[in-house]
PQR file with spaces between the fields and no chain letter, atoms N, CA, C, O and H, PARSE charges and radii, in Angstrom:
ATOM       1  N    UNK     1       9.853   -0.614    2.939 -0.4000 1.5000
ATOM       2  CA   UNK     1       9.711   -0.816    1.518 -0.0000 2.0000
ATOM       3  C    UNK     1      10.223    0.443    0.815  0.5500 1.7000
ATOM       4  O    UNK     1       9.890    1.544    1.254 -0.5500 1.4000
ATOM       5  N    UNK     2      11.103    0.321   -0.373 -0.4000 1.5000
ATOM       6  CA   UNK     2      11.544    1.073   -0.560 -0.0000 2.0000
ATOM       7  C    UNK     2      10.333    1.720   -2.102  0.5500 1.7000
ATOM       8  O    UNK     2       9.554    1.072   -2.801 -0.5500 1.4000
ATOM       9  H    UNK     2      11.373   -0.573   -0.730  0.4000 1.0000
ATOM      10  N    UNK     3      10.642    3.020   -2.115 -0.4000 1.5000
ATOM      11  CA   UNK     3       9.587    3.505   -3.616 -0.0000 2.0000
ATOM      12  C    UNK     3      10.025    2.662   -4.691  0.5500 1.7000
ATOM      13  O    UNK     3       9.221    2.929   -5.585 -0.5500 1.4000
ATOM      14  H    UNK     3      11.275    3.546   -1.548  0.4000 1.0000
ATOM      15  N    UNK     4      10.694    1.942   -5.064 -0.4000 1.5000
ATOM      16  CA   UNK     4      11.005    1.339   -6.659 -0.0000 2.0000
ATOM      17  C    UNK     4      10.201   -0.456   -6.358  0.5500 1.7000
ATOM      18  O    UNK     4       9.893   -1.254   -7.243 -0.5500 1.4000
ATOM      19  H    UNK     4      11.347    1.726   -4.338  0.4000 1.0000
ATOM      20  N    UNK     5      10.028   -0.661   -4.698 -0.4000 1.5000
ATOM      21  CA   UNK     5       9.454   -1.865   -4.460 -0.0000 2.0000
ATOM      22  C    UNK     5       7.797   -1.290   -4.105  0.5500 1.7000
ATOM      23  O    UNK     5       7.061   -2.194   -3.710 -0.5500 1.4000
ATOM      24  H    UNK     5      10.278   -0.012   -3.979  0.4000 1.0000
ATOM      25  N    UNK     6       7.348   -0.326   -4.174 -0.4000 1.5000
ATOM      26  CA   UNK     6       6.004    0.023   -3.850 -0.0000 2.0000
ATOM      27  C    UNK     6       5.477    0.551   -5.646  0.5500 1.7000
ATOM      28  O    UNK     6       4.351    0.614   -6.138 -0.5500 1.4000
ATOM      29  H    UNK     6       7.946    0.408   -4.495  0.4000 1.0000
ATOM      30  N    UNK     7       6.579    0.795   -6.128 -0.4000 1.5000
ATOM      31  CA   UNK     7       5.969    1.060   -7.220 -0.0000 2.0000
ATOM      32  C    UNK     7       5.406   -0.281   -8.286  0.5500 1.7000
ATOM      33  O    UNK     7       4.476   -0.262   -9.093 -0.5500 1.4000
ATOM      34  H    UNK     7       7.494    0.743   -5.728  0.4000 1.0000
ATOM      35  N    UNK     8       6.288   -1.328   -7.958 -0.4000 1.5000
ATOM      36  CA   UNK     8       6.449   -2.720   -8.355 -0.0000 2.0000
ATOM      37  C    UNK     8       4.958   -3.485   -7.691  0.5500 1.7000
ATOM      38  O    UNK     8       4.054   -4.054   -8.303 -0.5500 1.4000
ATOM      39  H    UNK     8       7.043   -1.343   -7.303  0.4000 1.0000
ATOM      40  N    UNK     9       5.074   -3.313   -6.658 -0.4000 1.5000
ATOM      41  CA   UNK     9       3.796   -3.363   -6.227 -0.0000 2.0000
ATOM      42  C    UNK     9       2.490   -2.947   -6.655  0.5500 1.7000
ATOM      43  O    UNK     9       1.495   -3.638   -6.875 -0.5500 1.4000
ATOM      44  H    UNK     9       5.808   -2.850   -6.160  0.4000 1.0000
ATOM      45  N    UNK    10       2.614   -2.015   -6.716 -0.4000 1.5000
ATOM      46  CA   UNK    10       1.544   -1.370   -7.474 -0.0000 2.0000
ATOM      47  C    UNK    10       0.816   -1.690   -8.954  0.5500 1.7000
ATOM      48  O    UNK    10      -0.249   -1.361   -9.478 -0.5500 1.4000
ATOM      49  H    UNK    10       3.422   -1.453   -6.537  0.4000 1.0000
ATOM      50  N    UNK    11       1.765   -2.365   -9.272 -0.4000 1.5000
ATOM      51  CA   UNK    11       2.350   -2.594  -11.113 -0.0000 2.0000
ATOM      52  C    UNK    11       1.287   -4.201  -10.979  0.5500 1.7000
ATOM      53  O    UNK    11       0.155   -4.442  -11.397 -0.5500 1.4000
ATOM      54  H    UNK    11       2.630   -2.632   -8.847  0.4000 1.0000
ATOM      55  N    UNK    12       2.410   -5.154  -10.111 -0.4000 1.5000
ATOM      56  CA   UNK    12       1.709   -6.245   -9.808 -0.0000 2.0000
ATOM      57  C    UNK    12       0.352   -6.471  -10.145  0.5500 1.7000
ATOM      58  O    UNK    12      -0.196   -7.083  -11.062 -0.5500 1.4000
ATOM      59  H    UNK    12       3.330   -4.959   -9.772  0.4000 1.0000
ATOM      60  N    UNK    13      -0.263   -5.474   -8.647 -0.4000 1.5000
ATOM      61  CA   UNK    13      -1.583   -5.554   -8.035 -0.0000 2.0000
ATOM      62  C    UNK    13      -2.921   -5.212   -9.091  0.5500 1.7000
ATOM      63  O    UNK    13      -4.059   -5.647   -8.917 -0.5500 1.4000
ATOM      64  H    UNK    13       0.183   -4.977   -7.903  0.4000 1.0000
ATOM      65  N    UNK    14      -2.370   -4.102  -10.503 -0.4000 1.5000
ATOM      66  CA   UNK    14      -2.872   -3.141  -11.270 -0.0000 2.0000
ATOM      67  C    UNK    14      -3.505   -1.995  -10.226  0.5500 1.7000
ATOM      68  O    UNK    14      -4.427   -1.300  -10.652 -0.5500 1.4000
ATOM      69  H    UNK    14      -1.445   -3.748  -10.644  0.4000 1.0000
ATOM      70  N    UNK    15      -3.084   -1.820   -9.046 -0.4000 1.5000
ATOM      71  CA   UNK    15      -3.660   -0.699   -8.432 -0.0000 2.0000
ATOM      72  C    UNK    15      -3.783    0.731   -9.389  0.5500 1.7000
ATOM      73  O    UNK    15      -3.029    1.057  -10.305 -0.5500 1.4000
ATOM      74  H    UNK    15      -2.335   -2.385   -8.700  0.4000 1.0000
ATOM      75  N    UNK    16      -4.929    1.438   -8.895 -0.4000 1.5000
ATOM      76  CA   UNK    16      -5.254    2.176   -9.450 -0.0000 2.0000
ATOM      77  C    UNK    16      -4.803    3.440   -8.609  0.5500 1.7000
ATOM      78  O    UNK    16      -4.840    3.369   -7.381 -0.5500 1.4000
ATOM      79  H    UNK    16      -5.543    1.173   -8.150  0.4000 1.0000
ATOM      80  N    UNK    17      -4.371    4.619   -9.256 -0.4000 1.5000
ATOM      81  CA   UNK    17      -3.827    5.871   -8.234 -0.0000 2.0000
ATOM      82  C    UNK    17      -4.965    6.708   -7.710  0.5500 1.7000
ATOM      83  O    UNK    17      -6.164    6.643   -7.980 -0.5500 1.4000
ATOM      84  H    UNK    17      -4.342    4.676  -10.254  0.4000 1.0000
ATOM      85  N    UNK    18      -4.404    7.392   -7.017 -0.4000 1.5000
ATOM      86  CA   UNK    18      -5.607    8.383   -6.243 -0.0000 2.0000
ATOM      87  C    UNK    18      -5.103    8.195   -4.628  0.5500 1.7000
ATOM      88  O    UNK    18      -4.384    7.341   -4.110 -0.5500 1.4000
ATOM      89  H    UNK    18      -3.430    7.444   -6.798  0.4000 1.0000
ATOM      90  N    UNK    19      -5.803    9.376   -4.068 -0.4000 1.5000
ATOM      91  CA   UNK    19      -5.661    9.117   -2.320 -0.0000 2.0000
ATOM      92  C    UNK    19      -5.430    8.234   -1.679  0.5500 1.7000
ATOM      93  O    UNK    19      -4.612    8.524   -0.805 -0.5500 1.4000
ATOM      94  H    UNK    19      -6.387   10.070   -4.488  0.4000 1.0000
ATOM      95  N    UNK    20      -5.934    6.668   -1.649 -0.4000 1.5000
ATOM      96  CA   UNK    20      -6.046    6.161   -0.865 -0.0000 2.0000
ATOM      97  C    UNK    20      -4.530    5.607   -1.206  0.5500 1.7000
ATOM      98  O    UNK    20      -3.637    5.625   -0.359 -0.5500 1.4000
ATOM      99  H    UNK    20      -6.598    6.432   -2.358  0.4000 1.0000
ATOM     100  N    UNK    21      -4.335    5.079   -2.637 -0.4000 1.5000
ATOM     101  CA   UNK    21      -2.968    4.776   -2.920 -0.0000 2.0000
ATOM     102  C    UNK    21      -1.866    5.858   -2.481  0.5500 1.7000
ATOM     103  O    UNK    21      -0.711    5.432   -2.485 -0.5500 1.4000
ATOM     104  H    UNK    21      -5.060    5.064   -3.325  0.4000 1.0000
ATOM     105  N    UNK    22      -2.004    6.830   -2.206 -0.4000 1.5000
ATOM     106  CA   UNK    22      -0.881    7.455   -1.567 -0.0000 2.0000
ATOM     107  C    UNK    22      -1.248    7.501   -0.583  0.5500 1.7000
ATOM     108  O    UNK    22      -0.451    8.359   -0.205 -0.5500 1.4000
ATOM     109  H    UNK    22      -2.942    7.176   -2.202  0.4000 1.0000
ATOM     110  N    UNK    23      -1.857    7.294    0.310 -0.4000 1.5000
ATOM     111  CA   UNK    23      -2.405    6.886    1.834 -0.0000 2.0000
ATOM     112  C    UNK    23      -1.009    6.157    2.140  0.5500 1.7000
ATOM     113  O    UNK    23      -0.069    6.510    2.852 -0.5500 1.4000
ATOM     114  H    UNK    23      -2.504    6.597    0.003  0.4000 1.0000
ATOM     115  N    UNK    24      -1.299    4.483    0.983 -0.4000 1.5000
ATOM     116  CA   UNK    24      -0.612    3.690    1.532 -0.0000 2.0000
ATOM     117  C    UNK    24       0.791    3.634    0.938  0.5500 1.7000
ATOM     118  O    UNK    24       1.507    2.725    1.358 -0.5500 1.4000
ATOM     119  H    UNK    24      -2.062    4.196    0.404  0.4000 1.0000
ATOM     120  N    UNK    25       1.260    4.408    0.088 -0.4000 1.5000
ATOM     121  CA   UNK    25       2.661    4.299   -0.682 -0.0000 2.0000
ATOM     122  C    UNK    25       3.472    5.329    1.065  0.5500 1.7000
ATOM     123  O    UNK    25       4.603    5.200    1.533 -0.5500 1.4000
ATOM     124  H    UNK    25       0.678    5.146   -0.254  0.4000 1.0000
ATOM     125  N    UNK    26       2.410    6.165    1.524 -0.4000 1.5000
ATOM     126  CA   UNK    26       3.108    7.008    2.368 -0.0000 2.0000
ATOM     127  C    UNK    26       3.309    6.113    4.086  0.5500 1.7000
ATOM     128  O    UNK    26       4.237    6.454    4.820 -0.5500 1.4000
ATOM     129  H    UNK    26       1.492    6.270    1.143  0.4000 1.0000
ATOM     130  N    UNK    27       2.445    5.140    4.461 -0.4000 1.5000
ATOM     131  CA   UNK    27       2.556    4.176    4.947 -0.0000 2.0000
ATOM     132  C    UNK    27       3.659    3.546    4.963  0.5500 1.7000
ATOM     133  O    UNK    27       4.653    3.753    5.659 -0.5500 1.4000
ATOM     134  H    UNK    27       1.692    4.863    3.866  0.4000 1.0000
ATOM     135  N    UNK    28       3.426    2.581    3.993 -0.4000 1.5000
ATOM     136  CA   UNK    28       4.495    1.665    3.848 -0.0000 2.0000
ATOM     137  C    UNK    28       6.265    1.858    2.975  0.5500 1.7000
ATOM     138  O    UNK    28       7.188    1.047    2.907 -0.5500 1.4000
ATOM     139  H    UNK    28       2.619    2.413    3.427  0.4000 1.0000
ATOM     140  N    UNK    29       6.153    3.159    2.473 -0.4000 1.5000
ATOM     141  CA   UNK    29       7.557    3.937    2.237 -0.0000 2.0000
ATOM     142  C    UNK    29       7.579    4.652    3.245  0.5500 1.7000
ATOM     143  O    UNK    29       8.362    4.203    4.082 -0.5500 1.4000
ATOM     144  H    UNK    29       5.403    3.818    2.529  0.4000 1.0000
ATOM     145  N    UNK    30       7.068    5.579    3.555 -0.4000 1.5000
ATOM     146  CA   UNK    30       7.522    6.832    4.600 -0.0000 2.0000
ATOM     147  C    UNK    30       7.376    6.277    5.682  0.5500 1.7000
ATOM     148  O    UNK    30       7.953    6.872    6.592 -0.5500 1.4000
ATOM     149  H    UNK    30       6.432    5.944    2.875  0.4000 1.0000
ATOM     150  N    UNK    31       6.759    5.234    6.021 -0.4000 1.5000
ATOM     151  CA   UNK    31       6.596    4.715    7.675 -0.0000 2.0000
ATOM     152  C    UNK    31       5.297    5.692    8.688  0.5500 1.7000
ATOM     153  O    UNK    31       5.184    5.574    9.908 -0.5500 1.4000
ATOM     154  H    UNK    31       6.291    4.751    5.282  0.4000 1.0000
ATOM     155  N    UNK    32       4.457    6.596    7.836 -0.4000 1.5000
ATOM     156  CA   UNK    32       3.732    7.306    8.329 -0.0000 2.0000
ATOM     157  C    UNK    32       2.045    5.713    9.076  0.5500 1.7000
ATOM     158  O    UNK    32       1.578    4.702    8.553 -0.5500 1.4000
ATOM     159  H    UNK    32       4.550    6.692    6.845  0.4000 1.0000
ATOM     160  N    UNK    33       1.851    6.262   10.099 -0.4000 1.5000
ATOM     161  CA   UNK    33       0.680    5.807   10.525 -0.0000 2.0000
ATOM     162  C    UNK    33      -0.404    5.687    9.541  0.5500 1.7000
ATOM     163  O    UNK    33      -0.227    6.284    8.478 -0.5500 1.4000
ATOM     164  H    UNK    33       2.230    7.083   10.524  0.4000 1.0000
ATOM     165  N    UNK    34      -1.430    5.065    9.688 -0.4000 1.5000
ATOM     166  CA   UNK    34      -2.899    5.093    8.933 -0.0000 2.0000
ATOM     167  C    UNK    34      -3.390    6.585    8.995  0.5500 1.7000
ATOM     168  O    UNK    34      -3.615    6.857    7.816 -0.5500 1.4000
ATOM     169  H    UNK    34      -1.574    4.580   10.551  0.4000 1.0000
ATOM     170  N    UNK    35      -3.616    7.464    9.600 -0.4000 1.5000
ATOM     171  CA   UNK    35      -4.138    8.172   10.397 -0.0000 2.0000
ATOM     172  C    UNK    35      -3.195    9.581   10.014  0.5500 1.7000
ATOM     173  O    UNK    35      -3.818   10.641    9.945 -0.5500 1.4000
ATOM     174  H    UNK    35      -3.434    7.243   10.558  0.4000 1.0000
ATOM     175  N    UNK    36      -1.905    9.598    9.800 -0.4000 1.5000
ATOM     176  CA   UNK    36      -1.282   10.657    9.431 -0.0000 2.0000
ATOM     177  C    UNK    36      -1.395   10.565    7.512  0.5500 1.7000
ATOM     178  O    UNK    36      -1.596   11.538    6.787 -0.5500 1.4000
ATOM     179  H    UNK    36      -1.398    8.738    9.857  0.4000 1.0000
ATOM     180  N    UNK    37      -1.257    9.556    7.188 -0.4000 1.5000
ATOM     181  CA   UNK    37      -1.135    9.566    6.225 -0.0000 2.0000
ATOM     182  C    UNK    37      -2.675    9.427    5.051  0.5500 1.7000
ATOM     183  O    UNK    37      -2.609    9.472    3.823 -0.5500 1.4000
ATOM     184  H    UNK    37      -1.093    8.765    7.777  0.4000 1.0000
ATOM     185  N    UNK    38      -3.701    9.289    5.716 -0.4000 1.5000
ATOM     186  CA   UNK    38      -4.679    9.711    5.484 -0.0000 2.0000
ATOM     187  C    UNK    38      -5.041   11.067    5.318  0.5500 1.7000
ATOM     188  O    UNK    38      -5.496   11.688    4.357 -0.5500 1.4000
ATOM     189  H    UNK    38      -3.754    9.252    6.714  0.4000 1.0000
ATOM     190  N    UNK    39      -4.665   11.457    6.734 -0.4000 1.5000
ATOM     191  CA   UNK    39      -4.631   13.467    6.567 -0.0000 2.0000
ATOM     192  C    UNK    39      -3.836   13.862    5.736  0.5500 1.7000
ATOM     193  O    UNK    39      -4.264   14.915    5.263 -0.5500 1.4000
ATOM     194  H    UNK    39      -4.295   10.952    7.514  0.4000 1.0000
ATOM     195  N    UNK    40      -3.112   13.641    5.402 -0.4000 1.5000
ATOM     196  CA   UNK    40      -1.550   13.746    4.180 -0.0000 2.0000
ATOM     197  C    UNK    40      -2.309   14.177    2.864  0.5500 1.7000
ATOM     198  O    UNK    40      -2.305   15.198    2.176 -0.5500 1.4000
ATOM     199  H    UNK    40      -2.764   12.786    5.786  0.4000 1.0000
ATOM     200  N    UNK    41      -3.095   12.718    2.798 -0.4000 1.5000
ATOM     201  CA   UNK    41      -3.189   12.528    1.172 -0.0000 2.0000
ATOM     202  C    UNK    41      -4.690   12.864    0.669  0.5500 1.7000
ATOM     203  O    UNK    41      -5.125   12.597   -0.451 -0.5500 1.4000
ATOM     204  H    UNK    41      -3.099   11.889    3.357  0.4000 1.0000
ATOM     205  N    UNK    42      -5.318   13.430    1.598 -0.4000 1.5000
ATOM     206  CA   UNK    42      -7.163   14.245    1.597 -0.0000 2.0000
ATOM     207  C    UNK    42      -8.006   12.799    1.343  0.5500 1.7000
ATOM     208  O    UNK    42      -8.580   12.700    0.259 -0.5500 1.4000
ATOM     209  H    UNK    42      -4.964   13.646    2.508  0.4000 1.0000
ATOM     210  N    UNK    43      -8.115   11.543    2.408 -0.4000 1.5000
ATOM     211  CA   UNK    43      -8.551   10.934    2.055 -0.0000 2.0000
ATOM     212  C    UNK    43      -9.239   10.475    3.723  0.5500 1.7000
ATOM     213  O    UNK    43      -9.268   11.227    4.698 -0.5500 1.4000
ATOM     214  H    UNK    43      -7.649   11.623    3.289  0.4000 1.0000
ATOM     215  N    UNK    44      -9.625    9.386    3.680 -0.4000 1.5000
ATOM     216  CA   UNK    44     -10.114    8.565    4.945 -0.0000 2.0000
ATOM     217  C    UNK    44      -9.487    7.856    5.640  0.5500 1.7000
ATOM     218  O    UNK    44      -8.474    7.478    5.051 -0.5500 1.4000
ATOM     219  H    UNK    44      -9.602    8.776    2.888  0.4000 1.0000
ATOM     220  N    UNK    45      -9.603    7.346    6.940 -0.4000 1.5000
ATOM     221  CA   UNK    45      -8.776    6.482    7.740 -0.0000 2.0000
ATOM     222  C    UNK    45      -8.957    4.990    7.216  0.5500 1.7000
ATOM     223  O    UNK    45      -8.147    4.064    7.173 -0.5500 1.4000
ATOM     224  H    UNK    45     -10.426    7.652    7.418  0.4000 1.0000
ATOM     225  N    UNK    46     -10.071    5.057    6.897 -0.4000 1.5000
ATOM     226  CA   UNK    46     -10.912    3.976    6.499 -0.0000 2.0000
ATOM     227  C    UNK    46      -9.991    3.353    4.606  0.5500 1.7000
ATOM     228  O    UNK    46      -9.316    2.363    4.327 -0.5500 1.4000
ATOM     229  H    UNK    46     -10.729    5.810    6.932  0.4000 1.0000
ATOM     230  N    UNK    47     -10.321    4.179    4.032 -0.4000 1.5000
ATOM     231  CA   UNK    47     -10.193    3.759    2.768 -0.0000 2.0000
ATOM     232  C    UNK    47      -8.583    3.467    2.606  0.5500 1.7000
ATOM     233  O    UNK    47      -8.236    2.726    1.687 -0.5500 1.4000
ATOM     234  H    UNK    47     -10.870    4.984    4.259  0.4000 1.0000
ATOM     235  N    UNK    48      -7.261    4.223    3.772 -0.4000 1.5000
ATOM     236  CA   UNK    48      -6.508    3.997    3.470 -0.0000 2.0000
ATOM     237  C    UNK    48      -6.276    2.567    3.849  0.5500 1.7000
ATOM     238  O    UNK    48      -5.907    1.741    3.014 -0.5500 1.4000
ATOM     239  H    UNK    48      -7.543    4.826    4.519  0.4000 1.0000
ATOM     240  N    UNK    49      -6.523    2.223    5.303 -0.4000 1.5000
ATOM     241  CA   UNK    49      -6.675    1.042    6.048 -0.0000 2.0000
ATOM     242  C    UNK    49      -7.092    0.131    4.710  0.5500 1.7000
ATOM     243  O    UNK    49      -6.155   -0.500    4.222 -0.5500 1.4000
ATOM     244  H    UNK    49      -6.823    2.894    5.982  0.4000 1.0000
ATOM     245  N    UNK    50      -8.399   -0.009    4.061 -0.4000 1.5000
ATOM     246  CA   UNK    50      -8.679   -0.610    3.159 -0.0000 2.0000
ATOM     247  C    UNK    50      -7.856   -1.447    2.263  0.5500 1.7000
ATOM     248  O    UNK    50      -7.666   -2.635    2.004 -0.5500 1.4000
ATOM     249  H    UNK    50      -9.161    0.504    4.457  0.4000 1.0000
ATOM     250  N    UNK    51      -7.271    0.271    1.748 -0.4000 1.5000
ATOM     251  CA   UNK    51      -6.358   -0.388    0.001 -0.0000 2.0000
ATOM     252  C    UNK    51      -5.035   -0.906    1.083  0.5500 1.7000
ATOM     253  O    UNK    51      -4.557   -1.967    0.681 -0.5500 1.4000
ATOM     254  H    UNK    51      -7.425    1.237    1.959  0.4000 1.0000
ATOM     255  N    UNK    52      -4.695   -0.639    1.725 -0.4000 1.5000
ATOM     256  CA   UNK    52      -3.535   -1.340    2.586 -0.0000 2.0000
ATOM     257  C    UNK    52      -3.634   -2.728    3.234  0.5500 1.7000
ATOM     258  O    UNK    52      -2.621   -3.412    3.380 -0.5500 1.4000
ATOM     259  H    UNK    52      -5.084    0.223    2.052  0.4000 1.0000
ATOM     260  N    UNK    53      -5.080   -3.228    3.698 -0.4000 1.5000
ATOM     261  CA   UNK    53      -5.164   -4.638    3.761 -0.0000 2.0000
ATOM     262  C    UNK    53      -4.841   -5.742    2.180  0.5500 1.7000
ATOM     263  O    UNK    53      -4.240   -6.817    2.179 -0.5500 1.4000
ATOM     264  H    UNK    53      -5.903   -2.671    3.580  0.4000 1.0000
ATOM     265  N    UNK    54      -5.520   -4.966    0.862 -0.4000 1.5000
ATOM     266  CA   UNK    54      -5.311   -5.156   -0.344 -0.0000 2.0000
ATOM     267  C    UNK    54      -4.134   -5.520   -0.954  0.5500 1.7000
ATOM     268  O    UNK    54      -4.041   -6.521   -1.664 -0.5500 1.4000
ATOM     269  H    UNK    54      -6.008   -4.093    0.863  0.4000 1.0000
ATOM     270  N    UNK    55      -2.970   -4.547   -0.649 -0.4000 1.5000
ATOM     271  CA   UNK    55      -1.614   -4.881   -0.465 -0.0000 2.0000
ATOM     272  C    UNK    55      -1.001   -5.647    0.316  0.5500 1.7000
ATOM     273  O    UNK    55       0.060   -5.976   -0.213 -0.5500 1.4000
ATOM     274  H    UNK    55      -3.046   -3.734   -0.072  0.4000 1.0000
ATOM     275  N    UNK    56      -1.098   -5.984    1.058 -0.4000 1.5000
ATOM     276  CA   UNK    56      -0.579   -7.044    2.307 -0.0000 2.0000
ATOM     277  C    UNK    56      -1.197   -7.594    1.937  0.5500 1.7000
ATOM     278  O    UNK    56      -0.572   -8.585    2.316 -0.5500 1.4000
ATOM     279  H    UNK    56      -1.960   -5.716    1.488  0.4000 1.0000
ATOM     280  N    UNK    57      -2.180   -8.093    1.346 -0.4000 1.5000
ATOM     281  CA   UNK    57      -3.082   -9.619    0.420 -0.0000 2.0000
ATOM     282  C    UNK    57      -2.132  -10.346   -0.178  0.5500 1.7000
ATOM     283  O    UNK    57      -1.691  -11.495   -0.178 -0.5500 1.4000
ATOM     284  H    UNK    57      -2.687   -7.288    1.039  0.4000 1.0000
ATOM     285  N    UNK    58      -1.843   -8.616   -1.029 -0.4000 1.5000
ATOM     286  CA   UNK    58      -1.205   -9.284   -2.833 -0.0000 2.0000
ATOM     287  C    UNK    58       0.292   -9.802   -1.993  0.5500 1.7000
ATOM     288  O    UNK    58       0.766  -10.913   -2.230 -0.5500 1.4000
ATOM     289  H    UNK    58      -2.202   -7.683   -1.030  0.4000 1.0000
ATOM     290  N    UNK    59       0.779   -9.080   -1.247 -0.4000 1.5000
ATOM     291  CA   UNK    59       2.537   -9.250   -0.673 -0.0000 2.0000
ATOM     292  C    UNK    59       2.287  -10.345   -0.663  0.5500 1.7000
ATOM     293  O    UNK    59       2.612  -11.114   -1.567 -0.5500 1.4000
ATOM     294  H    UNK    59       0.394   -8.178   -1.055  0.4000 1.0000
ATOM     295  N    UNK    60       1.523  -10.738    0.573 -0.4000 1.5000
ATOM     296  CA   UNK    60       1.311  -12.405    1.066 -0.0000 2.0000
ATOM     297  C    UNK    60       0.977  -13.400   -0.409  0.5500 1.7000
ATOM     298  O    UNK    60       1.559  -14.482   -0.477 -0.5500 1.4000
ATOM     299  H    UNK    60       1.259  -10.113    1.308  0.4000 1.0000
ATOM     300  N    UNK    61       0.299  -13.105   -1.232 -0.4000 1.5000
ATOM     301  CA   UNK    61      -0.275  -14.370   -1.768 -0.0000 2.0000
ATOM     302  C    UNK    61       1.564  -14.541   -3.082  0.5500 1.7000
ATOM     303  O    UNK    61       2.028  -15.560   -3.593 -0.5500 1.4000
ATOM     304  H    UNK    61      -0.174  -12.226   -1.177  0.4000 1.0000
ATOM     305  N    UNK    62       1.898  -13.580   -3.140 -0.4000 1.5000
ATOM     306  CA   UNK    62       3.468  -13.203   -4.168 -0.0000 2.0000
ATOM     307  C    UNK    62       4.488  -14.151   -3.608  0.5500 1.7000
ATOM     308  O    UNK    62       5.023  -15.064   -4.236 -0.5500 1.4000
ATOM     309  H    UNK    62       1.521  -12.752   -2.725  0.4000 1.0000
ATOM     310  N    UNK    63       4.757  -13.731   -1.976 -0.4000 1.5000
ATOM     311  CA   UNK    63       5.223  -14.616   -1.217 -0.0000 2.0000
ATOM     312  C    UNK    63       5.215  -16.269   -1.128  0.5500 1.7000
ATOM     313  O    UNK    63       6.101  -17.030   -0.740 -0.5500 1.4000
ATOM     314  H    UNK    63       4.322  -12.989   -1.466  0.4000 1.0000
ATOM     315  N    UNK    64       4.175  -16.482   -1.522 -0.4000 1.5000
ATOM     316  CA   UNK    64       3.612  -17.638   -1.310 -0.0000 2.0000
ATOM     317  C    UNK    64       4.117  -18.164   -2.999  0.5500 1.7000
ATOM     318  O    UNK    64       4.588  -19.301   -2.986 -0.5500 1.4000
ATOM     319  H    UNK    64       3.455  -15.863   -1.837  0.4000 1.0000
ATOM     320  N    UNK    65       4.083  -17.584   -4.221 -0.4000 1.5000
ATOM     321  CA   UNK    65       4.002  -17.862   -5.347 -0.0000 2.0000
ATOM     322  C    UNK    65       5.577  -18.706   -5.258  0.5500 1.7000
ATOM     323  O    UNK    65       5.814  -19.830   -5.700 -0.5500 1.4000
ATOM     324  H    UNK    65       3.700  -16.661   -4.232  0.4000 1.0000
ATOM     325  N    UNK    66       6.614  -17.692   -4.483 -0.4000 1.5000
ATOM     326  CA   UNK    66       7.762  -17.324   -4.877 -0.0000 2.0000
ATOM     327  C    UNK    66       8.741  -18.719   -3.468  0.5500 1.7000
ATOM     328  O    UNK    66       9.918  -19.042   -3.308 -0.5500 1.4000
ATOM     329  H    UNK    66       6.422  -16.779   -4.124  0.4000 1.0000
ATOM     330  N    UNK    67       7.443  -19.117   -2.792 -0.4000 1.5000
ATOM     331  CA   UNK    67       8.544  -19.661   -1.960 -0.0000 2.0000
ATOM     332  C    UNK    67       8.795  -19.177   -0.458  0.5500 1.7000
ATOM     333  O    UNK    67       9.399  -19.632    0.513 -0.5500 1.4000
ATOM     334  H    UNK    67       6.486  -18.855   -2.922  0.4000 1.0000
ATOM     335  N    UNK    68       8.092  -18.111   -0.718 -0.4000 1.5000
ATOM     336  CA   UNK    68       8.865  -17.211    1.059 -0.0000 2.0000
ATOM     337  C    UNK    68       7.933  -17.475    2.048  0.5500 1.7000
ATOM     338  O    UNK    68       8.375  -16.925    3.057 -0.5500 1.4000
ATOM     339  H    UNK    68       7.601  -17.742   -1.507  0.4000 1.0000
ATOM     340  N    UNK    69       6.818  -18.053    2.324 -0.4000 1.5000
ATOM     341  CA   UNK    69       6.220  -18.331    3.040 -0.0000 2.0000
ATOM     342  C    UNK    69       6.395  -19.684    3.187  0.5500 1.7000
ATOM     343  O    UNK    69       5.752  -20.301    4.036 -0.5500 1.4000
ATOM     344  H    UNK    69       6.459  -18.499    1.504  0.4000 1.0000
């Protein structure tokens, strides 16, 4: 995912910023693990895992709006 499609994402979802959201912008742009990118962003393994199931919700249910599933 590129940053102008994570930011879009974000926009979508109304996610709110903070750690865990750069947990997962560093995830799913940078390709970093749960676990690195938790230590990255001063947050939890847990909370990033979290807001990242949240996103893969919204992807999937967008998908679904649009046809791609």
């Amino acid at each position: 995912m590129t940053s102008d499609q994570f930011a879009a994402l974000a926009e979508l979802l109304c996610l709110r910023g903070g750690p865990a959201m750069e947990g997962v912008r560093l995830v799913l742009v940078e390709g970093l693990s749960i676990t690195q990118a938790a230590e990255r962003a001063g947050c939890s393994r847990q909370s990033v895992g979290n807001a990242l199931k949240r996103c893969q919700r919204g992807l999937e249910l967008a998908r679904r709006v649009v046809g791609l599933v």
